[in-house]
C-alpha positions as CSV (number, residue, x, y, z in Angstrom):
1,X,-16.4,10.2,-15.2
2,X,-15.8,7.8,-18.4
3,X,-16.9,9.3,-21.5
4,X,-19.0,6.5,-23.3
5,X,-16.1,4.9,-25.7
6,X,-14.2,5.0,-22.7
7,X,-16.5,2.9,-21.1
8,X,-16.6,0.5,-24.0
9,X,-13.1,0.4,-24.9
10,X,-12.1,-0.6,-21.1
11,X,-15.0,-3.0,-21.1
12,X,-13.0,-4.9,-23.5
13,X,-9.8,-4.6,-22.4
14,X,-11.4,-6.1,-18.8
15,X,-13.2,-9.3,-21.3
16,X,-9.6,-9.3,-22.8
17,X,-7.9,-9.8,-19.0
18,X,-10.9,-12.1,-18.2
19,X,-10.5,-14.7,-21.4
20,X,-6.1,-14.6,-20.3
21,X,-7.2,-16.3,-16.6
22,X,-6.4,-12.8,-15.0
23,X,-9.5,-13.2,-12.5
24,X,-13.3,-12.7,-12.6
25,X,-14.8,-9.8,-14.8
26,X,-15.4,-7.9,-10.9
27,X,-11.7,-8.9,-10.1
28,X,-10.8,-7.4,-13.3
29,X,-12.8,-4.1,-13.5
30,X,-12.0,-3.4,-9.9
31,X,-8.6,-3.7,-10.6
32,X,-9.1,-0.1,-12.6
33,X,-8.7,3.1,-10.8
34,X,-12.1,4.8,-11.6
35,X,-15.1,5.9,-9.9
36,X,-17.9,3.1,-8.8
37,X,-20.4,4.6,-11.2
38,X,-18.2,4.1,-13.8
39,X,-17.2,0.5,-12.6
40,X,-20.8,-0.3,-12.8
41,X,-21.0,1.0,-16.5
42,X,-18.1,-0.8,-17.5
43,X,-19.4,-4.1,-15.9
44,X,-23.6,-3.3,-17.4
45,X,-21.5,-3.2,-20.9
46,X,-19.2,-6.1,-20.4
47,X,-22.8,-8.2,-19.4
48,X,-23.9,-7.1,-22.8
49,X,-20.9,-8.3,-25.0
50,X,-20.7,-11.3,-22.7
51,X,-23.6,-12.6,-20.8
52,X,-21.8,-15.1,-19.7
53,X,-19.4,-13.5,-17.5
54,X,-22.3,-12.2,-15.3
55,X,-22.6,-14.0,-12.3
56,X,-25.4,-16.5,-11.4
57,X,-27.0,-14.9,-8.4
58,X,-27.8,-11.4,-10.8
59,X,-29.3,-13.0,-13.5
């Protein structure tokens, strides 16, 4: 389990990946060995620095 800055400072290393044309923010974070709770933390806080990365069916 990611400790919280853990969760933030992969959250922008995944928005870094993302704005280089690496793949989708999902793409990105699931390229990450770590568990799917913590995928989903990583991705809820990447939404928050970036809304737009979210995709259009969850909004």
């Amino acid at each position: 389990m990611l400790k919280d800055f853990q969760v933030r400072v992969v959250a922008n290393a995944c928005i870094t990946r993302v704005n280089d044309g690496e793949g989708t923010i999902d793409q990105v974070v699931s390229s990450y060995p770590m568990q799917e709770d913590d995928k989903e933390k990583v991705l809820a806080y990447a939404y928050v620095l970036r809304p737009d990365l979210k995709p259009a069916d969850q909004n």
